[in-house]
C-alpha positions, 0 to 999 in steps of 0.5 A: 500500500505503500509508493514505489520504492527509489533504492538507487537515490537516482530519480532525475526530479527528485522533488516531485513526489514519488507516485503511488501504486495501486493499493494490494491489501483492502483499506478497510480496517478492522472495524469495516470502515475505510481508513480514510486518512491513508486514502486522503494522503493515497489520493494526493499521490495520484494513486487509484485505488482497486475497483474492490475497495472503489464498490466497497465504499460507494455500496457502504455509503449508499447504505447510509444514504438509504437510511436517511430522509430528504431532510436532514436536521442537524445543529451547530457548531458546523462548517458548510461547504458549497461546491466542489466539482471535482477539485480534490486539492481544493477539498484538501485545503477546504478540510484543513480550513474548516477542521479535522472531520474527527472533531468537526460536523460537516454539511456539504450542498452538492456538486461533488463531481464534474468539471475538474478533473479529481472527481472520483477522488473527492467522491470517494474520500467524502463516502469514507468520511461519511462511514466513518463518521455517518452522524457529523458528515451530512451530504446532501444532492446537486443537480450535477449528481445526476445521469445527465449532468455527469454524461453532458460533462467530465464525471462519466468520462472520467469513471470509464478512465480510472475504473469502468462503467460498473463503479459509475453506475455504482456512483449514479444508484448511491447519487439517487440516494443523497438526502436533498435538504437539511434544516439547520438549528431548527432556523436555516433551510440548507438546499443546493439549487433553492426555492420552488413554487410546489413548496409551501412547508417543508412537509412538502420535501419529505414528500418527494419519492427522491431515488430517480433520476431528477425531472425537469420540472417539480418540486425536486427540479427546483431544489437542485435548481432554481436560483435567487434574482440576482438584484439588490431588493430582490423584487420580481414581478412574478413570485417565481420566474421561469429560468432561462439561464438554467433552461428549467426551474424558476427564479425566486425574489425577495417575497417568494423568499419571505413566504417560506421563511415566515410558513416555515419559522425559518431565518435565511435559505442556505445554498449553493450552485453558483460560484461567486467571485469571493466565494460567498454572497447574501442577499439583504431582501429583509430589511434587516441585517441578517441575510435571506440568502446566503450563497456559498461555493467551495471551488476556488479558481473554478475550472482553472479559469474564474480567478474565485476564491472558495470559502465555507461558513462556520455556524457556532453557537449563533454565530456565522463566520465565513472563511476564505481561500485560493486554489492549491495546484494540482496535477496536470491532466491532459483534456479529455484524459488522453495519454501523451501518446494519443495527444501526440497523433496529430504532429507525427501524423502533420510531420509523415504527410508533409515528407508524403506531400513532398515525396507525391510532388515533387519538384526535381530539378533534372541533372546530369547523374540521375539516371533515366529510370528514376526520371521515368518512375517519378513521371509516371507517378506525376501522370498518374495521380493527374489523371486520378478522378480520386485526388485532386490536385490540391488533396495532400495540401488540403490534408495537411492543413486539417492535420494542422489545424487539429494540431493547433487545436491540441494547443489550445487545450493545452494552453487553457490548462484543463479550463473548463473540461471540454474545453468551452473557454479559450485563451482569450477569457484570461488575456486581451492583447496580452495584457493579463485582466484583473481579477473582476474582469476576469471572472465577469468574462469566464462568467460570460463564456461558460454561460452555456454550460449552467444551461441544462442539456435537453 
């Protein structure tokens, strides 16, 4: 279970850490849960982890998940994390900023997986920490935990790659079972998405049959989709508003907002879903000065391109304290996962068609010395391929510009560095004419660039 040895002393960058190997002994310990601190410092590592232990621990947790409701009550002192997306170094430092999970409750919001390029690493870090501790670790559902999301995006890709479909059907069955909201210290309504015009008390969540792939439309929808109107009253002229941003779900104002507080004996909805420059917002729709709602997103540098910071709040004892952090770099991941070799294809391939394109045309110079059979040879396979109905004249230059043109493309993903893992946002969100934006700019136009993919797929 240990890394590769270097006996010899001889690695040629020896500062880069030495990698992990897959592990040949199970994780789990005598009490029949995994070690999860071993796991977390195995991940770090880059080491992947045998598909026995990979089920083991998504079957165990899904156990637990079964067990619970759709809303989960839990009290204070407690951390809140919102998004993660698959940024395991980021999670890392968030556990380091919010407290040991030992000693610590933990309420996570969703959007575990998809964009970054760790996603199976945090899902199955945060499963372990769950068995370990199944009454302080409180997870609850995103809309990204879903069949249609993970397939739109990285997550699906990235299970074939590490493990195979069996532990992403695996993950999609125990996806069904999170929890969808949790209502902490009997004051705050904690929900990924928000509010929705089906709900009226929260006896309207426990209502919900929640191990399905979520609808479109419905009560279920909203909570992991809706968002609050992004203005400083709230106001709205209808109280729920359809979401074109997202292509399903609503909008809700200050006085849908007001509604479900005042029903419900509630102070402020809990959410996440949208990343924030400053990893946090709330929105004043009271009049008072504590917030009705209160955005919060965990993923600092969002896709390696938004230029956020992460941050998580601290409820304890009434008191609310918001933390936060940048990124921590991480290991680089070719897009789509492709090894170096496959990525490579397109500049041998550029570099054999051009020493083709000169051998199918070429222009000699006829001199004394050259012998009369090879001037022969090489005329008839010039009258050939000019008679050729099969290859027009300029096919081999043709070819060779769409190899080109694949080739810099190749660069282009390379140079936006994993940014956004399909490779939506190019070079021009962080640089116009090369002069470097600042931060708020940045991340206005990143905002602007992967606006398509808030959208949900059809």
């Amino acid at each position: 279970m240990e890394g590769l040895q270097d006996p010899l002393r001889d690695r040629a960058v020896a500062s880069v850490p030495v990698p992990a190997t897959r592990t040949t002994a199970s994780i789990f310990n005598s009490s029949s849960v995994p070690n999860w601190k071993f796991l977390k410092d195995f991940f770090i590592k880059e080491g992947v982890l045998s598909k026995r232990d990979c089920l083991a621990i998504i079957n165990k947790a899904t156990d637990i998940f079964r067990r619970e409701g759709n809303l989960i009550e839990f009290s204070d002192p407690v951390t809140v994390v919102g998004d993660i997306h698959g940024q395991y170094y980021d999670l890392l430092k968030m556990l380091d900023v919010g407290g040991n999970p030992e000693t610590t409750r933990y309420l996570f919001l969703g959007d575990y997986v998809d964009r970054g390029m760790y996603s199976i690493e945090v899902i199955l870090l945060l499963y372990s920490l769950k068995i370990n501790f199944p009454l302080t670790i409180v997870m609850i559902r995103g809309n990204h935990e879903s069949r249609q999301m993970t397939s739109m995006f990285s997550f699906r890709k990235e299970c074939i790659y590490k493990y195979d479909l069996e532990v992403y059907d695996a993950i999609m069955t125990s996806f069904d079972t999170l929890p969808l909201s949790c209502i902490l210290n009997s004051s705050f309504l904690a929900v990924h998405g928000g509010l929705s015009p089906e709900l009226k008390t929260l006896k309207d969540i426990n209502m919900i049959n929640r191990c399905i792939e979520p609808p479109r439309s419905g009560l279920l929808c909203d909570l992991l989709w809706s968002d609050p109107v992004d203005s400083q009253d709230g106001r709205t002229a209808e109280l729920y508003k359809n979401n074109e941003t997202r292509g399903c779900s609503y909008f809700f104002g200050a006085e849908a907002t007001k509604r479900i507080l005042k029903e419900n004996d509630l102070i402020t909805i809990i959410r996440g879903h949208e990343v924030q420059k400053d990893g946090y917002k709330m929105q004043f729709w009271n009049g008072n000065d504590f917030p009705s709602v209160i955005t919060i997103f965990s993923a600092p540098n969002y896709c390696d391109c938004y230029k956020n910071k992460g941050a998580i709040i601290k409820f304890n004892g009434g008191a609310v304290n918001i933390q936060q952090y940048n990124f921590s770099k991480h290991p680089y991941v070719l897009p789509e996962f492709m090894d170096v070799f496959t990525w490579s294809i397109p500049f041998v391939i550029e570099k054999v068609l051009k020493m083709l394109h000169s051998v199918l045309k070429p222009r000699v110079k006829v001199e004394s010395g050259v012998d009369e059979k090879s001037i022969k040879m090489l005329k008839e396979l010039e009258d050939c391929l000019a008679r050729s109905k099969d290859i027009r004249d300029d096919a081999l230059d043709q070819i060779v510009m769409s190899i080109r043109n694949m080739r810099e493309k190749h660069e282009m993903l390379i140079k936006n560095t994993n940014s956004f893992s399909d490779g939506i946002l190019s070079g021009e969100a962080i640089a116009k004419d090369n002069v470097l934006l600042d931060d708020n700019e940045t991340f206005k136009r990143a905002i602007t660039m992967d606006k398509v993919n808030e959208k949900r797929p059809n």
